[in-house]
RODO-2510 file (C-alpha; in nm, 4 decimals, decimal comma):
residues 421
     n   res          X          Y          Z
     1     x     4,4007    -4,2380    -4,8294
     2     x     4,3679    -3,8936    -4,9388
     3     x     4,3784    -3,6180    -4,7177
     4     x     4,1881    -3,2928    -4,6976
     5     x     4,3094    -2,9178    -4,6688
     6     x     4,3013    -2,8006    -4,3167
     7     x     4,0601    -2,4998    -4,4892
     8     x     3,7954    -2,8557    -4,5624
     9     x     3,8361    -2,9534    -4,2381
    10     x     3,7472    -2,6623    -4,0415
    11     x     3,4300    -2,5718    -4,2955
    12     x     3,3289    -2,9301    -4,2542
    13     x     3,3748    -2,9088    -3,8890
    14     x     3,1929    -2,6068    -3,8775
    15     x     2,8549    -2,8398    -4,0634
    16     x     2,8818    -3,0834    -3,7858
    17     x     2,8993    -2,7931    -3,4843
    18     x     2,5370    -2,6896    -3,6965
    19     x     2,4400    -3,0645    -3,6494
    20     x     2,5572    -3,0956    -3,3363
    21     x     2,3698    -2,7706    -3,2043
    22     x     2,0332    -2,8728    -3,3787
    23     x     2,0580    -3,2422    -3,2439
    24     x     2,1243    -3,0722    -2,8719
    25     x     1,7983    -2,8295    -2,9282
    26     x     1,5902    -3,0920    -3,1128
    27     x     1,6352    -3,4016    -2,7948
    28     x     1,4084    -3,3204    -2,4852
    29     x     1,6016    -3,2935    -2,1696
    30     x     1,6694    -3,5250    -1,8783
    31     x     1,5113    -3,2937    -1,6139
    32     x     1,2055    -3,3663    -1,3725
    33     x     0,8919    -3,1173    -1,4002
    34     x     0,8953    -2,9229    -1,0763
    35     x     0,5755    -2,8640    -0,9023
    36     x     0,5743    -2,7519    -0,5346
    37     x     0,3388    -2,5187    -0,2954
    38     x     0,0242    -2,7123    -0,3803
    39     x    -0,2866    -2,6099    -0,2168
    40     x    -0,6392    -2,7418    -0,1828
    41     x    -0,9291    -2,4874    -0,0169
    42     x    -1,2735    -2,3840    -0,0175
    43     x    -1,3219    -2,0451    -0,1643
    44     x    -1,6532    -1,8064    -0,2115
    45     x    -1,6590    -1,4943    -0,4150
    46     x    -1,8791    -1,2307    -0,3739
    47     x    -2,0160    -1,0561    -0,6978
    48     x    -1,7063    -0,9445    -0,8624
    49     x    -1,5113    -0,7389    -1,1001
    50     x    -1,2683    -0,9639    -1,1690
    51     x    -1,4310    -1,2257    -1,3680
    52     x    -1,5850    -1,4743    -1,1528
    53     x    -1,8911    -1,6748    -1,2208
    54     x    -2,1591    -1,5833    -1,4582
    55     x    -2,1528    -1,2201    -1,6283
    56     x    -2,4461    -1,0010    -1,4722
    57     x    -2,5310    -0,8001    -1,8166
    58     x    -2,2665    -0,4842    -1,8798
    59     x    -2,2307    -0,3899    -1,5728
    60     x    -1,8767    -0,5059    -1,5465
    61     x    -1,9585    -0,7483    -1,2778
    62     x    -1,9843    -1,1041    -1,2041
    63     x    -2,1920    -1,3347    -1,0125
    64     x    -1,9446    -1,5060    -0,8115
    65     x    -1,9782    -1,8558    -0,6652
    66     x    -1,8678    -2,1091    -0,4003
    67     x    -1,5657    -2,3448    -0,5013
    68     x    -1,2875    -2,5880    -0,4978
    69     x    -0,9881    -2,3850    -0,5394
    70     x    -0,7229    -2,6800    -0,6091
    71     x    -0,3374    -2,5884    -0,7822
    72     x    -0,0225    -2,5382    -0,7241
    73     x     0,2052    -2,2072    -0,6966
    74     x     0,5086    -2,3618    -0,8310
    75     x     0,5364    -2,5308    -1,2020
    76     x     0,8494    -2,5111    -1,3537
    77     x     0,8602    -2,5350    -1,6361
    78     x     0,5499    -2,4509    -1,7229
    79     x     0,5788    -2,3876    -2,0733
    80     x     0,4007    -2,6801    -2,3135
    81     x     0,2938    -2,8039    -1,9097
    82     x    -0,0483    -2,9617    -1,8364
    83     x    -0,1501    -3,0294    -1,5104
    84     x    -0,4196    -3,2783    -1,3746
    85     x    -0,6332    -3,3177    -1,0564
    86     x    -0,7451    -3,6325    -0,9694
    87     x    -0,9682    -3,7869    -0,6783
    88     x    -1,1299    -4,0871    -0,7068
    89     x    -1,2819    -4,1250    -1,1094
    90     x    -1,3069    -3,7143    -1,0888
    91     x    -1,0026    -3,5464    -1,3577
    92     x    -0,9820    -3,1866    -1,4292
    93     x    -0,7634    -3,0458    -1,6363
    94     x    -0,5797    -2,7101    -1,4519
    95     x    -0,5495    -2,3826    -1,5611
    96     x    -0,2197    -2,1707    -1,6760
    97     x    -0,2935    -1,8709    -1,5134
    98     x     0,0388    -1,7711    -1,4638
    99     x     0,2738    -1,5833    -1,6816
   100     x     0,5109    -1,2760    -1,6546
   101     x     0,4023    -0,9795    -1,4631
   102     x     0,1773    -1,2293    -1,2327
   103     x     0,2162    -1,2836    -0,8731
   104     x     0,3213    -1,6355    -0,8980
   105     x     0,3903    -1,6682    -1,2914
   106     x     0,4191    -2,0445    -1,2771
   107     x     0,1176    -2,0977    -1,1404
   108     x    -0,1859    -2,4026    -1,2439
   109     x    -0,5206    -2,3989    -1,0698
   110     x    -0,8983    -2,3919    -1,1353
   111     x    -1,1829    -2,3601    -0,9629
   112     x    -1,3273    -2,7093    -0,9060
   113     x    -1,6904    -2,7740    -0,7877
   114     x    -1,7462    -2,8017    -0,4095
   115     x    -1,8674    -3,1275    -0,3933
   116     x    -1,9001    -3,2696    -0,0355
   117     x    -1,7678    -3,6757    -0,1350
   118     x    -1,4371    -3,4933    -0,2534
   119     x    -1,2730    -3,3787     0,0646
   120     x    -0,9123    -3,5460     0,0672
   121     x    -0,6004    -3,4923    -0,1251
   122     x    -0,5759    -3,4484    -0,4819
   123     x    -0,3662    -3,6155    -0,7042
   124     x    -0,1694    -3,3514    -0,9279
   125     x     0,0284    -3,5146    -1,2319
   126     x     0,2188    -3,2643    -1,4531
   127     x     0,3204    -3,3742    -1,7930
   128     x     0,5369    -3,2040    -2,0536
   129     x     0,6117    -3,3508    -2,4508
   130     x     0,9642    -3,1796    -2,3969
   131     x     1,0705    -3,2919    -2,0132
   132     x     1,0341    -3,6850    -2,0535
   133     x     1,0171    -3,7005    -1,6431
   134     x     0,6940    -3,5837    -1,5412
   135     x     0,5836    -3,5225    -1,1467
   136     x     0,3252    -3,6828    -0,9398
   137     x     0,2110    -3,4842    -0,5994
   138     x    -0,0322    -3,4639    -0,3461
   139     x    -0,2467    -3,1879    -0,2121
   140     x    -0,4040    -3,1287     0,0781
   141     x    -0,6615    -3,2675     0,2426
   142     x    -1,0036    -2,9955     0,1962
   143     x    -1,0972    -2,9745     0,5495
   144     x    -1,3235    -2,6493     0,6069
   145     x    -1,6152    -2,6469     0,3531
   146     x    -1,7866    -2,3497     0,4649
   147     x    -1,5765    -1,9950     0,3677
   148     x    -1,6078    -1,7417     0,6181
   149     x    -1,9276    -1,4991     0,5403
   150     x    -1,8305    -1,2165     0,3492
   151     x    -1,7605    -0,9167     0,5196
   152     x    -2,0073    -0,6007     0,4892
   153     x    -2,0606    -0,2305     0,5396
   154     x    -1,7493    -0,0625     0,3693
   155     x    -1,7181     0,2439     0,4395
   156     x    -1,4686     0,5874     0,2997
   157     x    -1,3619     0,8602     0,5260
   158     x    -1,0605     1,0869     0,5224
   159     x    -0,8551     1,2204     0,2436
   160     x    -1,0295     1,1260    -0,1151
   161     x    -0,7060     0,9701    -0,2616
   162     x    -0,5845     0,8072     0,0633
   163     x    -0,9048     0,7044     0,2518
   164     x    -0,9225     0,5426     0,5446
   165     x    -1,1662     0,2022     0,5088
   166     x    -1,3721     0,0469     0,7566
   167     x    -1,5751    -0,2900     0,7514
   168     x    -1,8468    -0,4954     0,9524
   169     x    -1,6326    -0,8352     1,0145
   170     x    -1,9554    -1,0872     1,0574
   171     x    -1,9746    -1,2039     1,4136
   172     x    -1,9269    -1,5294     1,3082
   173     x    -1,6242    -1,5509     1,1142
   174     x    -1,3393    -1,8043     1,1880
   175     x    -1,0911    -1,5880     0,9690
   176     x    -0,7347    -1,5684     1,1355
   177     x    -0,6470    -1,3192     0,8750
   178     x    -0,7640    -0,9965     0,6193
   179     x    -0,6141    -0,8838     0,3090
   180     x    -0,7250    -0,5578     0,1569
   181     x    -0,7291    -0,5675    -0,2180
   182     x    -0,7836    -0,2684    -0,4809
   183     x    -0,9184    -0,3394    -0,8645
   184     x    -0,9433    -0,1098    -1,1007
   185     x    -1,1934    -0,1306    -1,3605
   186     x    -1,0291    -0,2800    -1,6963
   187     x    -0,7335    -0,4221    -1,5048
   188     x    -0,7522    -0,7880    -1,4534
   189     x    -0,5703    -0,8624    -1,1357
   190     x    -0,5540    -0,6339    -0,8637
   191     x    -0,3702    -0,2880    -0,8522
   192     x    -0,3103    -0,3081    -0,4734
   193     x    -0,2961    -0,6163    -0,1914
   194     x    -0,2235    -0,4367     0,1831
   195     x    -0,0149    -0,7267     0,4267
   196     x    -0,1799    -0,9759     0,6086
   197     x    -0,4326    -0,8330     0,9011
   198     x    -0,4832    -0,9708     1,2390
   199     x    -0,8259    -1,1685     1,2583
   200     x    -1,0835    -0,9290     1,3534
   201     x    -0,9227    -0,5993     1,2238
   202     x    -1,1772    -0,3452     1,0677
   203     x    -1,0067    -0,0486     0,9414
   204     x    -0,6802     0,0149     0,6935
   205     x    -0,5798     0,3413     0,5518
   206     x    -0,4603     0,3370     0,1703
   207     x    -0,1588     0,4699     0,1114
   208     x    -0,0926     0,7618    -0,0943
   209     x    -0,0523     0,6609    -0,4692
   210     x    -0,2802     0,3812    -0,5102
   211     x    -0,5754     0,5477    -0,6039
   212     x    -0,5768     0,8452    -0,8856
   213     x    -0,8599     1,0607    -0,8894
   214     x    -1,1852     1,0271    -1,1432
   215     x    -1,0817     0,6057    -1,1899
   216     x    -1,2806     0,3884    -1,1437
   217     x    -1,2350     0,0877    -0,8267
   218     x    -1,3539    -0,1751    -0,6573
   219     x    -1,2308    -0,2606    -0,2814
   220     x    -1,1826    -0,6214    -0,1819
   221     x    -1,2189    -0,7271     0,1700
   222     x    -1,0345    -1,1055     0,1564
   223     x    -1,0416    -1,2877     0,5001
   224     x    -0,8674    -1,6328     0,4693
   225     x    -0,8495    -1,9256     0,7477
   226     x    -0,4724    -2,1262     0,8002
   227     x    -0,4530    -2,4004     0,9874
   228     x    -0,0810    -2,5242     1,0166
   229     x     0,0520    -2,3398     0,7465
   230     x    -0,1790    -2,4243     0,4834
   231     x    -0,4846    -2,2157     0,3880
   232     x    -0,8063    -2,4312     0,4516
   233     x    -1,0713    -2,1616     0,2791
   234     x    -1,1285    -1,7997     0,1659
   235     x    -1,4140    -1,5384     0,0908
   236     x    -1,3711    -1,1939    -0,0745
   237     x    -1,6018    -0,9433    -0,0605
   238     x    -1,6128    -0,6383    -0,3554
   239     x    -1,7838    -0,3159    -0,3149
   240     x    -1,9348    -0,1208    -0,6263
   241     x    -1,6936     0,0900    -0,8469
   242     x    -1,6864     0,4425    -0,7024
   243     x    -1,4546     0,7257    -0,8468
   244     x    -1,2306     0,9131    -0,5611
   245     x    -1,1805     1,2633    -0,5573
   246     x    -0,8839     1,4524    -0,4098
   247     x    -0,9503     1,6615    -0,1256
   248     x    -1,1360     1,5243     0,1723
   249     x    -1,4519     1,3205     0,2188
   250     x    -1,7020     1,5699     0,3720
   251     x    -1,9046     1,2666     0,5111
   252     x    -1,8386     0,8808     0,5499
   253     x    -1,9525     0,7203     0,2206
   254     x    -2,1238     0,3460     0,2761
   255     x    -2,0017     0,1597    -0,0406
   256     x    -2,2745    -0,0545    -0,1405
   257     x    -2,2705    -0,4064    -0,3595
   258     x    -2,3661    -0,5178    -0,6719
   259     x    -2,6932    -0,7374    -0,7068
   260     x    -2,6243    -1,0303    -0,8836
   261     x    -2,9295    -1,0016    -1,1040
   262     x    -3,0151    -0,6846    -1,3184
   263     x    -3,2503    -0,4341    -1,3002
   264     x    -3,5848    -0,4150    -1,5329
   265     x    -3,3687    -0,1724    -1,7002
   266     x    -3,1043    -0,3638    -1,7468
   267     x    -2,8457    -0,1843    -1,5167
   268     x    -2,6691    -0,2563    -1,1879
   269     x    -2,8953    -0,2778    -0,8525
   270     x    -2,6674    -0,1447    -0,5211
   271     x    -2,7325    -0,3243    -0,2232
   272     x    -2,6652    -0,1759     0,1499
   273     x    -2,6061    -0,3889     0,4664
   274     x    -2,5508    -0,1291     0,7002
   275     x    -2,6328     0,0171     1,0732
   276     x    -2,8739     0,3140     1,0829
   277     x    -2,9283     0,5450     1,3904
   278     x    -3,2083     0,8242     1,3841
   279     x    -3,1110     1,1580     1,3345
   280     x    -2,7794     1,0126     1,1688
   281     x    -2,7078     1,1285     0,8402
   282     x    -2,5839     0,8034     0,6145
   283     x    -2,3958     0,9123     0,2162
   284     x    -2,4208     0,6937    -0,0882
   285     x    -2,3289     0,7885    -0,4178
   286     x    -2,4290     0,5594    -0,7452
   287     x    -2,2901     0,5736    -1,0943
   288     x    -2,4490     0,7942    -1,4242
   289     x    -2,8125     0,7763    -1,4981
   290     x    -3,0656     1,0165    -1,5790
   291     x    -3,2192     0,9209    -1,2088
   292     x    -3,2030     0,6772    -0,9761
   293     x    -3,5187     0,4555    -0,7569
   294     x    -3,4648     0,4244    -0,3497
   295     x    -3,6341     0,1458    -0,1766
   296     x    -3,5702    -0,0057     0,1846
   297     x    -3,5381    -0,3248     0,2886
   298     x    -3,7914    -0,5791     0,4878
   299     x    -3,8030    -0,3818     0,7822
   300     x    -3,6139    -0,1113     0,7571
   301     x    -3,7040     0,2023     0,8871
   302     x    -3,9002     0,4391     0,6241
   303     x    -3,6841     0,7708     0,4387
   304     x    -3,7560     1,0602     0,6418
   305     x    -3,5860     1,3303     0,4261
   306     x    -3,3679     1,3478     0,1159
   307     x    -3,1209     1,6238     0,0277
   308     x    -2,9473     1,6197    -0,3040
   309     x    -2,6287     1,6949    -0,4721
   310     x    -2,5695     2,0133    -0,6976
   311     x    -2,4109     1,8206    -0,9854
   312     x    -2,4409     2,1545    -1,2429
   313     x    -2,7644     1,9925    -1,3153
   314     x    -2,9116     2,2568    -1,5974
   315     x    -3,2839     2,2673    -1,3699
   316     x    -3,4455     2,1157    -1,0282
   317     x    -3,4326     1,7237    -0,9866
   318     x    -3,8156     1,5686    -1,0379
   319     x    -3,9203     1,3728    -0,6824
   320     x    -4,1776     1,0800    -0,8247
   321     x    -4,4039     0,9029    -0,4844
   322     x    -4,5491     0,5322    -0,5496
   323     x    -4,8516     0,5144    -0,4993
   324     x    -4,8669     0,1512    -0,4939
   325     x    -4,8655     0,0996    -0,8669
   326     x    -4,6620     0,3121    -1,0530
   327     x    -4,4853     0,6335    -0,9511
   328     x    -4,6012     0,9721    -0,9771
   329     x    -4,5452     1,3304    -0,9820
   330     x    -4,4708     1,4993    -0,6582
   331     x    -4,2736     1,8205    -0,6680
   332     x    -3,9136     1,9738    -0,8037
   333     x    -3,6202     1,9453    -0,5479
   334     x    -3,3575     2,2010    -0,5727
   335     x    -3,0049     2,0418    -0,4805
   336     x    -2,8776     2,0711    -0,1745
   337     x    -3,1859     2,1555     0,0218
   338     x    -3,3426     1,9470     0,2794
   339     x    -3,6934     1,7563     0,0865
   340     x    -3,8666     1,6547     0,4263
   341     x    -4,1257     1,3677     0,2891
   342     x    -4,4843     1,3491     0,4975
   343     x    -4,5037     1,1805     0,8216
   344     x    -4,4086     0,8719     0,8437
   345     x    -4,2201     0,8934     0,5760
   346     x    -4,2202     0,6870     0,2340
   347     x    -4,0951     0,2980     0,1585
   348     x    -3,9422     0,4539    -0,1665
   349     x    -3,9182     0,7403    -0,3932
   350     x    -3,7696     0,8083    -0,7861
   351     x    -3,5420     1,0825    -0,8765
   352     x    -3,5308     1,2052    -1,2216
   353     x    -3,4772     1,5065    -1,4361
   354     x    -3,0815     1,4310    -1,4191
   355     x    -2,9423     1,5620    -1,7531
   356     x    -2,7104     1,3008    -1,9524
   357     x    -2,4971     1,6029    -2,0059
   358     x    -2,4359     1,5903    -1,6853
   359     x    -2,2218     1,2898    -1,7496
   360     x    -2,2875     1,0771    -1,4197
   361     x    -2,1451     0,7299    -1,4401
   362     x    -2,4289     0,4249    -1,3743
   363     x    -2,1105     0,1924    -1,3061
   364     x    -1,9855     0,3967    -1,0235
   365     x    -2,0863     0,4369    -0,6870
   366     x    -1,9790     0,8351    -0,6009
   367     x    -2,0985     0,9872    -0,9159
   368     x    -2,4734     1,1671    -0,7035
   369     x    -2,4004     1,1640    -0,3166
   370     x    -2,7427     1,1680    -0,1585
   371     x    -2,7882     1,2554     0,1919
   372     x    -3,0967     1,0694     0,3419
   373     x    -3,2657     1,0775     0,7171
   374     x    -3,4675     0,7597     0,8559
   375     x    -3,7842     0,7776     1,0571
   376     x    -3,6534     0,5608     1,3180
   377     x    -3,2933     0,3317     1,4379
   378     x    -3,1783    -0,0373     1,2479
   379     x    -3,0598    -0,1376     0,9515
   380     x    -3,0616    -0,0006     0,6130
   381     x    -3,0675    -0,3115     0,4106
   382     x    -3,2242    -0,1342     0,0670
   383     x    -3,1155    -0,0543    -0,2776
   384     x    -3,0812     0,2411    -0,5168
   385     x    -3,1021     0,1513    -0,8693
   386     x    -2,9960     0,3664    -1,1559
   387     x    -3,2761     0,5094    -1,4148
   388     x    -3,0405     0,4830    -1,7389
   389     x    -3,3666     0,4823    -1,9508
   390     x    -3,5951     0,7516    -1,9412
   391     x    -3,9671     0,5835    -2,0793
   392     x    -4,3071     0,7142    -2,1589
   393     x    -4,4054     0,9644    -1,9555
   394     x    -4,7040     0,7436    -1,8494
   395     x    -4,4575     0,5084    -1,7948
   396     x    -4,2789     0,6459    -1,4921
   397     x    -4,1857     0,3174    -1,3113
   398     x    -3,7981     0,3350    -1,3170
   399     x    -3,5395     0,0791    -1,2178
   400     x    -3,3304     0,1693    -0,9163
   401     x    -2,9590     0,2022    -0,9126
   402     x    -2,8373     0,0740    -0,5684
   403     x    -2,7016     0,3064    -0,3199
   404     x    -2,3418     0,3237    -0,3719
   405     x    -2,1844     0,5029    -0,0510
   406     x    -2,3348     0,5857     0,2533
   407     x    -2,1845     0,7661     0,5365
   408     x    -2,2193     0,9121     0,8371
   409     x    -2,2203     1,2728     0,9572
   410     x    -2,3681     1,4890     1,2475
   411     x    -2,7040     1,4923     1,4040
   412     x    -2,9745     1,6666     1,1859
   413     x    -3,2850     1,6782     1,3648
   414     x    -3,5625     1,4583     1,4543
   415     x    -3,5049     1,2032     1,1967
   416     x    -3,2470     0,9186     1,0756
   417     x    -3,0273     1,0990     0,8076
   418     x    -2,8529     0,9493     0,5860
   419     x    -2,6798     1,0932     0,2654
   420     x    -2,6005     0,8783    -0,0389
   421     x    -2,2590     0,9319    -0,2608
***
């Protein structure tokens, strides 16, 4: 037999390492897929910034919805992974929403729909081509079907960057705990989540360093409902965007909501679900528009005054009346004087004559704070709806941005007050 140099053997011993390395790479491996902290809950969403439900024009905000939120935490790996859910002859495929950076980054779930003849476990099966052992599991059981209502009323007091919030919990709720959330516009998950809150709790001071002055954010009220460990459902609640300010807040600021449907101008509607007392100044503030449209709600109490903000507006603001068909002329309103409207007051009035120079922002909710009185005590459940289109001057019907902040301040008189930011 003839032999080899010892310089053959170790270069052809170095080919077969290669081989041996590819082989080694190239075979799957023997493990099990992983897949632990599975879950299985009802969960609403308010209209949204963060991408939930149907996309209400460019307002940067989303309809929300009512769901089946069904996953698990825990897939490892999750690489090349696909996960099922399956009850009865209903499969859906999961999401990877996971990744690095994420708050659980091997995390699969979707939002299923909440249908009423699919209330026990689900039947997770994770498959991978490289992991020839996959892994069958079990959720649990969906046993509440109802969320708790969404919380209401924000409201911002204290220092600008560091506010202090408060919230209406609904009377109702069977939440055993709250989570406040922060979003910032642009960002896709949240920028700030506060610990866990006893049930009931109703005001949380940020701390200093979440917010940065002139950005734009959304607050999320979360209140969730565990039973035995395992969360059963969940609702979140977003305000409007609104843009802090250092220094402090001269007056409680209500943050409003989004409507989920447009305006006839094609912009956001704010929405306000909040306590009124006579003689009680309330603030909101909207985002940037050349005006904006107030209106109350079914039975609310009428405007009794309006004072506005000096925004270096180049000339008086333009106060429009309906008259039942179309609004109309009434008078100039210097900023930050008193406009007391006749008596009884009005149902709802137009601003305009707001220069785009000016540079307010329709898309956030402390861009005009307008202080506004009531005629009498209840709820202010109306809107104020951004003008971002000026039309025809015979045209004067504008949409109306939705109060974005109201707050509340010291007596002023004989009538409800309330000031919008």
């Amino acid at each position: 037999m003839r032999q080899i140099s010892a310089r053959t053997a170790r270069a052809c011993g170095a080919v077969g390492a290669i081989i041996l390395v590819y082989l080694v790479q190239a075979t799957p491996s023997n493990a099990q897929i992983a897949i632990s902290d599975m879950f299985n809950f009802s969960d609403t969403y308010g209209v949204n910034p963060v991408g939930n439900g149907a996309e209400i024009g460019s307002t940067g905000f989303y309809q929300g919805g009512t769901y089946d939120s069904v996953g698990a935490d825990s897939v490892s790996p999750s690489a090349d992974t696909t996960v099922t859910a399956t009850q009865g002859v209903a499969t859906y495929v999961l999401n990877f929403v996971g990744g690095p950076g994420t708050v659980f980054p091997n995390q699969f779930y979707s939002n299923l729909p909440l249908d009423p003849s699919l209330t026990g476990a689900w039947t997770l099966t994770a498959t991978n081509p490289n992991e020839p052992i996959g892994a069958v599991v079990q959720t649990p059981s969906l046993n509440v079907l109802s969320p708790p209502p969404l919380a209401t009323n924000v409201i911002l007091s204290g220092n600008g960057l560091a506010p202090t919030l408060t919230w209406t919990v609904p009377s109702n709720s069977s939440a055993t705990t709250e989570t406040i959330y922060v979003y910032q516009a642009g960002v896709p998950s949240h920028v700030y989540g506060s610990a866990n809150l006893s049930p009931g709790t109703n005001t949380y001071t940020l701390p200093t360093g979440v917010l940065t002055a002139g950005v734009l954010y959304s607050i999320a009220v979360q209140e969730d409902v565990v039973s035995d460990g395992n969360l059963e459902s969940r609702s979140r609640a977003f305000t409007a965007y609104f843009t802090p300010t250092a220094g402090s807040i001269p007056q409680p600021m209500v943050l409003p909501t989004v409507s989920s449907t447009l305006s006839q101008y094609g912009g956001p509607i704010y929405e306000f679900d909040t306590p009124v007392t006579a003689g009680v100044p309330v603030s909101i503030d909207p985002p940037s528009a050349v005006g904006f449209v107030y209106d109350i709600g079914a039975g609310d109490p009428n405007f009794a005054s309006v004072e506005l903000p000096n925004v270096g507006n180049p000339g008086p603001y333009e106060l429009y009346l309906w008259n039942g068909s179309s609004f109309v002329f009434d008078t100039n309103v210097a900023p930050d004087t008193t406009f007391d409207f006749a008596s009884g007051g009005v149902s709802e009035f137009e601003i305009l004559g707001i220069s785009r120079g000016v540079g307010l922002n329709p898309n956030s909710a402390t861009d005009f704070v307008t202080q506004l009185t009531f005629e009498g005590s209840g709820m202010f459940t109306g809107t104020m709806t951004p003008v971002i289109a000026v039309p025809e001057p015979s045209t004067w019907a504008m949409a109306v941005m939705g109060f974005l902040a109201i707050g509340y301040a010291s007596y002023r008189g004989r009538k409800l007050s309330r000031s919008f930011a």
